[in-house]
PDB file of N, CA, C and O in Angstrom:
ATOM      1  N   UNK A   1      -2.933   4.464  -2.366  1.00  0.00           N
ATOM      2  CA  UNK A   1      -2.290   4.736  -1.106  1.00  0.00           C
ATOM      3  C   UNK A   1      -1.940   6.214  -0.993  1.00  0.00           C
ATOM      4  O   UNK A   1      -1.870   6.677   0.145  1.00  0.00           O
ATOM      5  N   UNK A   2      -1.740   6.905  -1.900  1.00  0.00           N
ATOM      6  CA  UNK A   2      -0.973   8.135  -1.920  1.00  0.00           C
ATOM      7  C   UNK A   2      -2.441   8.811  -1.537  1.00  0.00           C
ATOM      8  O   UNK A   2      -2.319   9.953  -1.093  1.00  0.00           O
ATOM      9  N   UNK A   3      -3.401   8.467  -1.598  1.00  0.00           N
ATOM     10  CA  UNK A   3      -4.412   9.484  -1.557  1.00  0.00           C
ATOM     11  C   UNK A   3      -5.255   9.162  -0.619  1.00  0.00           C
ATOM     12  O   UNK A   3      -6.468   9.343  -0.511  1.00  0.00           O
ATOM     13  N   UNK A   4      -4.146   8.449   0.336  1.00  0.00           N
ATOM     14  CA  UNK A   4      -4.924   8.461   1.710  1.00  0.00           C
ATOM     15  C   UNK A   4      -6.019   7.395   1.945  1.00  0.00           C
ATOM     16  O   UNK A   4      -6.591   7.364   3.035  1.00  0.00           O
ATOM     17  N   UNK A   5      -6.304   6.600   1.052  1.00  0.00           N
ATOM     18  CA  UNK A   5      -7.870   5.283   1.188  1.00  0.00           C
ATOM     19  C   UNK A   5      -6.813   3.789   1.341  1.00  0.00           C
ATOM     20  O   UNK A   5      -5.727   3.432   0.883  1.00  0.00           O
ATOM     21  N   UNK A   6      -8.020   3.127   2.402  1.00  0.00           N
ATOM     22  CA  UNK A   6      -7.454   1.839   2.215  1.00  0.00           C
ATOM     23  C   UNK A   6      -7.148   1.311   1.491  1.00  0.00           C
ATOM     24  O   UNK A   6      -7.445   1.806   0.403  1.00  0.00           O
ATOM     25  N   UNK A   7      -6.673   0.501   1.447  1.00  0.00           N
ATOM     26  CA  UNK A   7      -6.458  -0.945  -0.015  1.00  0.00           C
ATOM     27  C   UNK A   7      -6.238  -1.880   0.112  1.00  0.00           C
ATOM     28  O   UNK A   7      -5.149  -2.267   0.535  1.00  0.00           O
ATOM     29  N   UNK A   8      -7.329  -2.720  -0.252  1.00  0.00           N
ATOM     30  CA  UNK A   8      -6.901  -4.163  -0.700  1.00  0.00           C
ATOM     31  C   UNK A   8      -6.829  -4.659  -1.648  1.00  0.00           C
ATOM     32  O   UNK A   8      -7.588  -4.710  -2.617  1.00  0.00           O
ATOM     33  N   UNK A   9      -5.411  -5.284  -1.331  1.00  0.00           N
ATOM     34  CA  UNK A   9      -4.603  -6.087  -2.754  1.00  0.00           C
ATOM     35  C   UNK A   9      -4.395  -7.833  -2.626  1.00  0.00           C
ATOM     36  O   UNK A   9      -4.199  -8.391  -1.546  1.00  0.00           O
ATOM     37  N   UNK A  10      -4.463  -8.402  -3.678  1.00  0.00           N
ATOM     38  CA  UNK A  10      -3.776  -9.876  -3.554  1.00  0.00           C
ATOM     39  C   UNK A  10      -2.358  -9.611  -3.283  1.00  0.00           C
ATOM     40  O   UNK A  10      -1.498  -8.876  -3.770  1.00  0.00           O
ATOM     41  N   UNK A  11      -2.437 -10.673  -2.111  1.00  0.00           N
ATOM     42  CA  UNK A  11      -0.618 -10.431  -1.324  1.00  0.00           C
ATOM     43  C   UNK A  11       0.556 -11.294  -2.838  1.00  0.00           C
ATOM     44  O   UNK A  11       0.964 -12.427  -2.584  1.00  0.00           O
ATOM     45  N   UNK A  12       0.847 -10.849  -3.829  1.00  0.00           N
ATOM     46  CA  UNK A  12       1.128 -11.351  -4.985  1.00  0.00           C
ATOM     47  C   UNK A  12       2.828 -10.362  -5.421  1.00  0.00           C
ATOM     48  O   UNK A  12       2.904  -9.134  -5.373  1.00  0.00           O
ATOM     49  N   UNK A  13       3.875 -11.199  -5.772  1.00  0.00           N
ATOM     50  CA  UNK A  13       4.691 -10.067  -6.285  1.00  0.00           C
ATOM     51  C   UNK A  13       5.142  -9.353  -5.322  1.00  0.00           C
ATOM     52  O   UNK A  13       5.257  -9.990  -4.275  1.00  0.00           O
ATOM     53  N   UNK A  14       5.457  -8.215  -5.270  1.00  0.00           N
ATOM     54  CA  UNK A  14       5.786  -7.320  -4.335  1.00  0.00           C
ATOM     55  C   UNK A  14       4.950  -6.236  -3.562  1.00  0.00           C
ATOM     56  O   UNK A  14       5.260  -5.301  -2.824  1.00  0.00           O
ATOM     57  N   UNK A  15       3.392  -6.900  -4.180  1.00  0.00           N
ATOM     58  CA  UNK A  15       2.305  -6.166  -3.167  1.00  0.00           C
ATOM     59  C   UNK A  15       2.805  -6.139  -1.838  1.00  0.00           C
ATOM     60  O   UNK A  15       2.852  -5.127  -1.139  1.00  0.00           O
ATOM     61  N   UNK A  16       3.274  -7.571  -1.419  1.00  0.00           N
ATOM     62  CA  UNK A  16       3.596  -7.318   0.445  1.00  0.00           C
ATOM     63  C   UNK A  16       4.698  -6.429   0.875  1.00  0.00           C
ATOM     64  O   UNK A  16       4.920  -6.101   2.041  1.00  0.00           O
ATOM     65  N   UNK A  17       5.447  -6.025  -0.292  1.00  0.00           N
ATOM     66  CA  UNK A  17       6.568  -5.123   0.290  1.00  0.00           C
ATOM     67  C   UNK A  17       6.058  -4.076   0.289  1.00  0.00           C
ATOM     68  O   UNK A  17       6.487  -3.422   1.240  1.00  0.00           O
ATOM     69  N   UNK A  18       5.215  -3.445  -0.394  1.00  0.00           N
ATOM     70  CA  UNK A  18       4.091  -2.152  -0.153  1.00  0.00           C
ATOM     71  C   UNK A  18       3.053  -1.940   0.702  1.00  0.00           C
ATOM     72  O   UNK A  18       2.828  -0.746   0.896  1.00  0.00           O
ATOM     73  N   UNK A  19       2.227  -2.838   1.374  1.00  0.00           N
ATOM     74  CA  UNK A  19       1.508  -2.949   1.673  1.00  0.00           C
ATOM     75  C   UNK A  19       1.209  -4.200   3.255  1.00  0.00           C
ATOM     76  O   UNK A  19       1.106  -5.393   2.968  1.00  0.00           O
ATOM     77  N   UNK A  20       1.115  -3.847   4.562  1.00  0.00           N
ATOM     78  CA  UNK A  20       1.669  -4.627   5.453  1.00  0.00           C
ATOM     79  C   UNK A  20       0.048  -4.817   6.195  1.00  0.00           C
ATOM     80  O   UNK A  20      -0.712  -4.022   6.748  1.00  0.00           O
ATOM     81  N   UNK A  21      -0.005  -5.914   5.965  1.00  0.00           N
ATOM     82  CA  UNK A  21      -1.969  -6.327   6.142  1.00  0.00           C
ATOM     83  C   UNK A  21      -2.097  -5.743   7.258  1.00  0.00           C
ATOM     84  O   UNK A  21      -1.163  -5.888   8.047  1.00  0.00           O
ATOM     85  N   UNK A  22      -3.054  -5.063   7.603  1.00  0.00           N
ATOM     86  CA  UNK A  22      -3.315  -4.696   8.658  1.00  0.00           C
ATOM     87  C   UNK A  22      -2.977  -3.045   9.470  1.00  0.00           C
ATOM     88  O   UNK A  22      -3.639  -2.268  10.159  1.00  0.00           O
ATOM     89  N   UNK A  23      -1.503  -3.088   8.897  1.00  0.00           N
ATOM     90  CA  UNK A  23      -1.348  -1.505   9.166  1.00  0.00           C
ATOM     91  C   UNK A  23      -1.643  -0.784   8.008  1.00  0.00           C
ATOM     92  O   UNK A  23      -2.457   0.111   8.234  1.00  0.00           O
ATOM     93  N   UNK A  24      -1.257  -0.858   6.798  1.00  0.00           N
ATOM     94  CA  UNK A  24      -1.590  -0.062   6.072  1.00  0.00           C
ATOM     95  C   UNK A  24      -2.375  -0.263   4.696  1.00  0.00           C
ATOM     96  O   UNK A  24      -2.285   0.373   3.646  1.00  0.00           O
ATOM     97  N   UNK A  25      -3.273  -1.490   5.086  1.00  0.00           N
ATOM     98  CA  UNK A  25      -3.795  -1.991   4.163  1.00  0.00           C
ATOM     99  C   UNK A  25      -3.976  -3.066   4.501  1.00  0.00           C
ATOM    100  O   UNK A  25      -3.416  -3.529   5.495  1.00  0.00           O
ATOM    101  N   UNK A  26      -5.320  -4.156   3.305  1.00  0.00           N
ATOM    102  CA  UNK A  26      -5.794  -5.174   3.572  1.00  0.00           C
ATOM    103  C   UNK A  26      -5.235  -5.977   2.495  1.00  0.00           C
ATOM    104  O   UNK A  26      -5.312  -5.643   1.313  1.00  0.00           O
ATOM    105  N   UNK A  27      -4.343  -7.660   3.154  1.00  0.00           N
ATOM    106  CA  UNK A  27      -3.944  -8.117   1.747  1.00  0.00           C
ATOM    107  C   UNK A  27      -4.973  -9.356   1.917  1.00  0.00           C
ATOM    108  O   UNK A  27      -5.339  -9.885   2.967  1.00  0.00           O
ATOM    109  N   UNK A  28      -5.313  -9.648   0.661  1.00  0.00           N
ATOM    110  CA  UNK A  28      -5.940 -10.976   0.526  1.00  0.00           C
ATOM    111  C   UNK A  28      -5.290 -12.288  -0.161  1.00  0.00           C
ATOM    112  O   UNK A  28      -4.251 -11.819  -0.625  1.00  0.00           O
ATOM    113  N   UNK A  29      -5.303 -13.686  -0.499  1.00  0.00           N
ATOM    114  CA  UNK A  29      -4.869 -14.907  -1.104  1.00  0.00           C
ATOM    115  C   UNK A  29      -5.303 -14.539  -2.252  1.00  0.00           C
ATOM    116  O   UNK A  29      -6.425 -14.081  -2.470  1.00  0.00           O
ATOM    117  N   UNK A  30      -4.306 -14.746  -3.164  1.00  0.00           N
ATOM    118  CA  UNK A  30      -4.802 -14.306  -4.888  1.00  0.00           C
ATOM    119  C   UNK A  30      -5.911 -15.629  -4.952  1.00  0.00           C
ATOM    120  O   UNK A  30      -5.935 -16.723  -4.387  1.00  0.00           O
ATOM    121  N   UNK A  31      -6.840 -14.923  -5.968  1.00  0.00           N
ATOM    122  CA  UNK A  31      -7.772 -15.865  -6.631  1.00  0.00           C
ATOM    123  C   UNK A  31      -8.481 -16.294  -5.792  1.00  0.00           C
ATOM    124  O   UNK A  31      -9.295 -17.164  -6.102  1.00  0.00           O
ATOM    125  N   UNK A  32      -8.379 -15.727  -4.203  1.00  0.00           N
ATOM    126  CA  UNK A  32     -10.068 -15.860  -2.984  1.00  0.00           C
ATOM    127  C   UNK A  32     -11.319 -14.675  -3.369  1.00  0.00           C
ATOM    128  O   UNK A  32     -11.220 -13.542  -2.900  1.00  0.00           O
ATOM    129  N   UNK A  33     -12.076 -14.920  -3.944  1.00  0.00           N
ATOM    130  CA  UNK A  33     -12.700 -13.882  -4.019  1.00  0.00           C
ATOM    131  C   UNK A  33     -13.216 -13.790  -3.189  1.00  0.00           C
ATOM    132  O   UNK A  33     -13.295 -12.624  -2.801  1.00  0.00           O
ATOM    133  N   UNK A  34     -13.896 -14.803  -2.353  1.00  0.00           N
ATOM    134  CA  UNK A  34     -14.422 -14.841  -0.493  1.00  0.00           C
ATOM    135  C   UNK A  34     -13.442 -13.782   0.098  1.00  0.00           C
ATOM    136  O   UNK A  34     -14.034 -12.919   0.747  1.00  0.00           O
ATOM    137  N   UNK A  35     -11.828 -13.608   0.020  1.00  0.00           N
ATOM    138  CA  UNK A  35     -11.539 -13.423   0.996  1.00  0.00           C
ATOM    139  C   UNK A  35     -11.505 -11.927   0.832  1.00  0.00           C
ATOM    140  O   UNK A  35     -11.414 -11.161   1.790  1.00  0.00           O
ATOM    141  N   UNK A  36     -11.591 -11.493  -0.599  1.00  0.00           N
ATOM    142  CA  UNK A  36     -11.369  -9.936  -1.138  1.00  0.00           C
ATOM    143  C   UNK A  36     -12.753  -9.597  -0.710  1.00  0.00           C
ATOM    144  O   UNK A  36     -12.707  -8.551  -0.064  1.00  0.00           O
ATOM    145  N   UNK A  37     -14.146 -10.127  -0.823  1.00  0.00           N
ATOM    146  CA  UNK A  37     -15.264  -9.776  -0.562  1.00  0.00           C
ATOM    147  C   UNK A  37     -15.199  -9.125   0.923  1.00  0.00           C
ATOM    148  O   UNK A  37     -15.642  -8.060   1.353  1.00  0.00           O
ATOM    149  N   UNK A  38     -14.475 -10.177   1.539  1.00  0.00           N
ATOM    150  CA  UNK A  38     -14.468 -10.364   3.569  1.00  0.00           C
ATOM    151  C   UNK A  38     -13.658  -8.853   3.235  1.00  0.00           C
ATOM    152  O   UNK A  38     -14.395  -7.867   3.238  1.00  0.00           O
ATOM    153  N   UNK A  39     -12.892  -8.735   3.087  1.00  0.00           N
ATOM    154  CA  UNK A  39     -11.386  -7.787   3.113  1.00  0.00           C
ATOM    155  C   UNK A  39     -12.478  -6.333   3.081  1.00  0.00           C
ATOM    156  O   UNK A  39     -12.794  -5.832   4.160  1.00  0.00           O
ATOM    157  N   UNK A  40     -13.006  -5.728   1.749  1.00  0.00           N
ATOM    158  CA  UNK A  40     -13.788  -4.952   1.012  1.00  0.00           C
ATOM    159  C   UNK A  40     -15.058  -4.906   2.175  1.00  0.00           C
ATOM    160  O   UNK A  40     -15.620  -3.818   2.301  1.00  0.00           O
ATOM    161  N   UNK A  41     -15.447  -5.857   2.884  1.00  0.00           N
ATOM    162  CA  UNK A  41     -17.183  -5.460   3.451  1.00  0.00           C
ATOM    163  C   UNK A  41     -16.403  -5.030   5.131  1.00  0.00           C
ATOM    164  O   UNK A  41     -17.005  -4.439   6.028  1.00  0.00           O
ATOM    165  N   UNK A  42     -15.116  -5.461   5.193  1.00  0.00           N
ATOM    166  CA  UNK A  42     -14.669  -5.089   6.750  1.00  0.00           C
ATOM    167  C   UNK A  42     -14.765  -3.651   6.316  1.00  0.00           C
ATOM    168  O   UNK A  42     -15.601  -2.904   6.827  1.00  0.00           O
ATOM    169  N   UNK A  43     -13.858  -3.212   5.308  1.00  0.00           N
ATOM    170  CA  UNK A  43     -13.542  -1.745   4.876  1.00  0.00           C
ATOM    171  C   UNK A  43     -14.693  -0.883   5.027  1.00  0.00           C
ATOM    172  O   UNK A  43     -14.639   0.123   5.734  1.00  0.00           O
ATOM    173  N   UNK A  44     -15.853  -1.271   4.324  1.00  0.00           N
ATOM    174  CA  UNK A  44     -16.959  -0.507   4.604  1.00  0.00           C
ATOM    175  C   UNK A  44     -17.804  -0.284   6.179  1.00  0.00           C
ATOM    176  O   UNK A  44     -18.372   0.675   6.702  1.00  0.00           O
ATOM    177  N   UNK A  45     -17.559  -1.603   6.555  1.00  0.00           N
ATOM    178  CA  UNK A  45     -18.391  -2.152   8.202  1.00  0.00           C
ATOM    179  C   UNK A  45     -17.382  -0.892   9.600  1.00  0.00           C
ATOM    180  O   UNK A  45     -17.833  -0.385  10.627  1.00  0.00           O
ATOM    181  N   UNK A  46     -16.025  -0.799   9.010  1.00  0.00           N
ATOM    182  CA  UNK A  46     -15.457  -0.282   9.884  1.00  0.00           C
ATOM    183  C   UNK A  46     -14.744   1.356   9.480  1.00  0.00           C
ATOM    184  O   UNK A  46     -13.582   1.761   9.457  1.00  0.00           O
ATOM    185  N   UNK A  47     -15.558   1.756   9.304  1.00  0.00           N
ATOM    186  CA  UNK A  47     -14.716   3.242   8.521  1.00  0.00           C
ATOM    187  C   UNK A  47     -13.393   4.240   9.848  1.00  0.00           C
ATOM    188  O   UNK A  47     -12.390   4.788   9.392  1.00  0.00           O
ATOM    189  N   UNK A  48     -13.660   4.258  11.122  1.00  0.00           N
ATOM    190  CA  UNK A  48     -12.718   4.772  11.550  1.00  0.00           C
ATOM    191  C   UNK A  48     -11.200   3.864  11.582  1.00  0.00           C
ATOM    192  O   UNK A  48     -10.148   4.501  11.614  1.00  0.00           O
ATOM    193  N   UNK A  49     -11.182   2.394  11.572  1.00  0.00           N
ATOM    194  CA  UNK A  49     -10.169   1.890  11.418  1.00  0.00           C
ATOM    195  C   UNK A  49      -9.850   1.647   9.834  1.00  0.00           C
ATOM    196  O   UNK A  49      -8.850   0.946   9.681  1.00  0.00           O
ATOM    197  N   UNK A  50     -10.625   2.168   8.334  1.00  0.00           N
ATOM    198  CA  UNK A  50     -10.508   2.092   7.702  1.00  0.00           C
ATOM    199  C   UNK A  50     -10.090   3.142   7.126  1.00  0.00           C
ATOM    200  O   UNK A  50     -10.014   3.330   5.912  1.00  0.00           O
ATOM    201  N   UNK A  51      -9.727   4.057   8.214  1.00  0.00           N
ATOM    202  CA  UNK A  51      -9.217   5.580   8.251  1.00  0.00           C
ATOM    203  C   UNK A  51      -8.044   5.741   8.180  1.00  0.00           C
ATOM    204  O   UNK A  51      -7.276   6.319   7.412  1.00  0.00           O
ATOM    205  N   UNK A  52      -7.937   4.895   9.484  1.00  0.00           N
ATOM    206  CA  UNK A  52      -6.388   4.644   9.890  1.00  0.00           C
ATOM    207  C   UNK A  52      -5.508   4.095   8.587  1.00  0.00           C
ATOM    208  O   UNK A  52      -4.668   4.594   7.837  1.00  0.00           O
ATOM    209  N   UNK A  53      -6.252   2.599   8.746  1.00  0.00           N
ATOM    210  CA  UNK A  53      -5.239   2.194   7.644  1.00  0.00           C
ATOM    211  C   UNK A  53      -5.313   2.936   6.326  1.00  0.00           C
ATOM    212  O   UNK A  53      -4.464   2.491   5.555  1.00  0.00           O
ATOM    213  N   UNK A  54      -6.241   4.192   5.652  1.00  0.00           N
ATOM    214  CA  UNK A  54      -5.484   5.145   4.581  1.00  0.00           C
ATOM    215  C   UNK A  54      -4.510   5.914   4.902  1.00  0.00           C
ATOM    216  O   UNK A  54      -3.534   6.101   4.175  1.00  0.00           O
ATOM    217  N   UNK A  55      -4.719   6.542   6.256  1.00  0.00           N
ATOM    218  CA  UNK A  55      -3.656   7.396   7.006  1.00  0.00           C
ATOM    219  C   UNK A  55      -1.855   6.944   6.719  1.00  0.00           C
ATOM    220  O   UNK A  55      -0.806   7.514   6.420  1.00  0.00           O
ATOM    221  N   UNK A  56      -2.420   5.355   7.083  1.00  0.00           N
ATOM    222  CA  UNK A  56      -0.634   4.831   7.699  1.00  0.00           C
ATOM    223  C   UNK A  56      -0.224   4.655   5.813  1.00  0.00           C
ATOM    224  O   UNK A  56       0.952   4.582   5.457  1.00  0.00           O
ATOM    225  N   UNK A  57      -1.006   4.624   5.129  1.00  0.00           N
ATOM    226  CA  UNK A  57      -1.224   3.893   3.721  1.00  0.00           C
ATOM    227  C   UNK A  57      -0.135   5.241   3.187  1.00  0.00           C
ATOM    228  O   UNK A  57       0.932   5.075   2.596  1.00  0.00           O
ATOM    229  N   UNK A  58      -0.740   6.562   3.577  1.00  0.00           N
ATOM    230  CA  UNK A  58      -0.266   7.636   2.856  1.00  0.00           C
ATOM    231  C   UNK A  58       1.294   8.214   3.481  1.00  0.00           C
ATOM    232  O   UNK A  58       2.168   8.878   2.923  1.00  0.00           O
ATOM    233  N   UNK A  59       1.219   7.716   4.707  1.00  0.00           N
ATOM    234  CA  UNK A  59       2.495   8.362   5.238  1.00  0.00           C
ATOM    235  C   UNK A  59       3.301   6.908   4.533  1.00  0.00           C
ATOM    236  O   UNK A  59       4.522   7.014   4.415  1.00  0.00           O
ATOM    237  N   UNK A  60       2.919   6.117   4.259  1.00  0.00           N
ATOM    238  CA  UNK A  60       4.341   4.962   3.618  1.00  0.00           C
ATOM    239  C   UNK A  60       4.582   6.007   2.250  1.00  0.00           C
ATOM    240  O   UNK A  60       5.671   6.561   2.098  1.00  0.00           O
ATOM    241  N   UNK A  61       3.699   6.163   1.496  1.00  0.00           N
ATOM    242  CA  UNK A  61       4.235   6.479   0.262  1.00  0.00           C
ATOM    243  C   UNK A  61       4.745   7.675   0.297  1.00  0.00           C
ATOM    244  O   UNK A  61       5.234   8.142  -0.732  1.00  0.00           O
ATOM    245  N   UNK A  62       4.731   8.345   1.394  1.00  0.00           N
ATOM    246  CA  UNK A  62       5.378   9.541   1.210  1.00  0.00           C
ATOM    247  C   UNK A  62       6.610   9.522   1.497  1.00  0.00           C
ATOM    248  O   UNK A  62       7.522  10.181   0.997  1.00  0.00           O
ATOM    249  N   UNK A  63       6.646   8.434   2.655  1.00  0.00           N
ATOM    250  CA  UNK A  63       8.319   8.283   3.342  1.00  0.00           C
ATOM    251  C   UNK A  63       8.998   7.488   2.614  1.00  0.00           C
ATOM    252  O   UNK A  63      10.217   7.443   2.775  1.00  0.00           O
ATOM    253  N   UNK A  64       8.351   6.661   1.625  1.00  0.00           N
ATOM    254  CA  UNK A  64       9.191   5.580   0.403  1.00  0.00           C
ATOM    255  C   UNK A  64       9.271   5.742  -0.694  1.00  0.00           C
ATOM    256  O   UNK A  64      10.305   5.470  -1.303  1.00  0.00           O
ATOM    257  N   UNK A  65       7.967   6.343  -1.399  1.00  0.00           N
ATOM    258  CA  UNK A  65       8.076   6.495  -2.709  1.00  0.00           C
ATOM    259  C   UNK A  65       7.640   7.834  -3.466  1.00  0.00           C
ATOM    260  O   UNK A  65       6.731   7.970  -4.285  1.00  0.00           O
ATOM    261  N   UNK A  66       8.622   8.877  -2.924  1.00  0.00           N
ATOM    262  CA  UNK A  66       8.259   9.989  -3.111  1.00  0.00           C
ATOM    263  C   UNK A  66       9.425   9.940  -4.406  1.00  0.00           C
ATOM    264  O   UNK A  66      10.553   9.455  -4.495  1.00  0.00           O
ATOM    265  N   UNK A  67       8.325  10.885  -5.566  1.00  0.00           N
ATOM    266  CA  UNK A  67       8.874  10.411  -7.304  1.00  0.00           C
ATOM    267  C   UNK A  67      10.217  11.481  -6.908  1.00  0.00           C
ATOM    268  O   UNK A  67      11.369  11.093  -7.103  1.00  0.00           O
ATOM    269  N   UNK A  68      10.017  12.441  -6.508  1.00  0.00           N
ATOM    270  CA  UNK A  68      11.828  12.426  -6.294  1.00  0.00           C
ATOM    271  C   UNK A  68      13.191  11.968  -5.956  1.00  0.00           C
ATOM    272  O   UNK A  68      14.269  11.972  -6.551  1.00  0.00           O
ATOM    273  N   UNK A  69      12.682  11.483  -4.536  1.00  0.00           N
ATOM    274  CA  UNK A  69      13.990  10.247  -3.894  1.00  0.00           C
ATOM    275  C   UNK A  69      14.079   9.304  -5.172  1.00  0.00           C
ATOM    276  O   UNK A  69      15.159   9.003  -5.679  1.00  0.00           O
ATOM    277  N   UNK A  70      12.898   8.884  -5.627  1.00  0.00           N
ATOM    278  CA  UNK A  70      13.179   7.401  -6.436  1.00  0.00           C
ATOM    279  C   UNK A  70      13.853   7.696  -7.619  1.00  0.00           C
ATOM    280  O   UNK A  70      14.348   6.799  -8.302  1.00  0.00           O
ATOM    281  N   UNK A  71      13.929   9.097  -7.976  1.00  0.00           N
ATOM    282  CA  UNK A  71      14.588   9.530  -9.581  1.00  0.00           C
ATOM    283  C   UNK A  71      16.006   9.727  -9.072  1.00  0.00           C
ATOM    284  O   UNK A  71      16.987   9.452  -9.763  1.00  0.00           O
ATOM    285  N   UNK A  72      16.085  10.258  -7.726  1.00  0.00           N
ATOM    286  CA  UNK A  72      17.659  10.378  -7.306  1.00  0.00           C
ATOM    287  C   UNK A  72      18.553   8.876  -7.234  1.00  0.00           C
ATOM    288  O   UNK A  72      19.652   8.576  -7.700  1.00  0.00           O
ATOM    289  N   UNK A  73      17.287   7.891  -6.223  1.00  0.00           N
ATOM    290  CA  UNK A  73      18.159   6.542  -6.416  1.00  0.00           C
ATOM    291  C   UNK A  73      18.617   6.364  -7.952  1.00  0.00           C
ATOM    292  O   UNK A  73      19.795   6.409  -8.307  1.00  0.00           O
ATOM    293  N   UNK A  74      17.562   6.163  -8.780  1.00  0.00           N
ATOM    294  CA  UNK A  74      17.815   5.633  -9.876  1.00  0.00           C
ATOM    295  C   UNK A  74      19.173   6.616 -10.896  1.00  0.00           C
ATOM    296  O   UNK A  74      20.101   6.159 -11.564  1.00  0.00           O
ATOM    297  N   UNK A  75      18.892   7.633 -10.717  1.00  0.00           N
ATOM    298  CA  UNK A  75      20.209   8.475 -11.181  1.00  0.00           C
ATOM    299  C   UNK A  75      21.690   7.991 -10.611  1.00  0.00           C
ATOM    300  O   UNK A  75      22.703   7.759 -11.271  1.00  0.00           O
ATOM    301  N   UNK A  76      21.537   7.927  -9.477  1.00  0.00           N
ATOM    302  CA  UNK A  76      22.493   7.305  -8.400  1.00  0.00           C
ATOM    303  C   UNK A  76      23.000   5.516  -8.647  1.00  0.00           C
ATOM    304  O   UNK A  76      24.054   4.960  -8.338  1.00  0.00           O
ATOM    305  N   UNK A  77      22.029   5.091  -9.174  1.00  0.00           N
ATOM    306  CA  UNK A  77      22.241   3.946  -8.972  1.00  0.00           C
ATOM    307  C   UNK A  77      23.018   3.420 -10.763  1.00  0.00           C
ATOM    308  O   UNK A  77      23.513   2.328 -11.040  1.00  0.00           O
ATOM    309  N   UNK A  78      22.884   4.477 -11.559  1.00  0.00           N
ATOM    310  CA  UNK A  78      23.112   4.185 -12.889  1.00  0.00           C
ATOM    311  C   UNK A  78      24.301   5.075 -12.880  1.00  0.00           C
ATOM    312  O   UNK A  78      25.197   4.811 -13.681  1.00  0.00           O
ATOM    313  N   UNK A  79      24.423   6.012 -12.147  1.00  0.00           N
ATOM    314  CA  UNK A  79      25.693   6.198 -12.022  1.00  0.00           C
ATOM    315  C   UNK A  79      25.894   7.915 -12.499  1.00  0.00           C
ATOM    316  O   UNK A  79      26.911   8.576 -12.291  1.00  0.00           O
ATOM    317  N   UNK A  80      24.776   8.348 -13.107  1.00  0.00           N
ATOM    318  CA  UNK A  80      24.391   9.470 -14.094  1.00  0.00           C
ATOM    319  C   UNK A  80      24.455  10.655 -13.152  1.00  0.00           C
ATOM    320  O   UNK A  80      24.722  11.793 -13.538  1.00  0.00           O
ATOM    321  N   UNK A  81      24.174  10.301 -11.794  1.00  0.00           N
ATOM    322  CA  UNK A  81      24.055  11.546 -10.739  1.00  0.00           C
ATOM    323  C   UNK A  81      25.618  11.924 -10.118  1.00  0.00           C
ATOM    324  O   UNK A  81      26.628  11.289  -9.817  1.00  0.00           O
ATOM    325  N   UNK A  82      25.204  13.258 -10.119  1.00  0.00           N
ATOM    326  CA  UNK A  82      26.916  13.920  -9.494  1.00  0.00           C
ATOM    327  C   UNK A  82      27.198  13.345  -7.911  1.00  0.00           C
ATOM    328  O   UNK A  82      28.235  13.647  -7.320  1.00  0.00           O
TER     329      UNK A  82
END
């Protein structure tokens, strides 16, 4: 995501909190390989909307999981930060 390309993931765990089918990525049913195949041949079949969704892919990780904010929460959250 950080580097701007689509992705598809099994919607599994906390993939869906990263990743929102359709805007910024493709999620599939764990263990469909039909549906990761379908997911993967749209990606290729459609490259300007497969644009987009790297686009929206890269502005999430920048606005959520930029390794600084997350070292401040975690400093913050352990109590270690001024």
């Amino acid at each position: 995501m950080s580097a701007g390309k689509p992705c598809v993931a099994a919607a599994v765990g906390g993939v869906p909190e990263v990743i929102s089918d359709g805007l910024n990525g493709l999620l599939v049913p764990p263990g469909s390989l039909e549906a990761l195949v379908r997911a993967i041949r749209w990606i290729l079949e459609h490259p300007f909307e497969a644009r987009r969704l790297g686009q929206e892919a890269r502005k999430r990780v920048a606005l959520q999981f930029d390794v600084r904010d997350m070292v401040h929460q975690y400093l913050r959250s352990t109590g270690t930060w001024p």
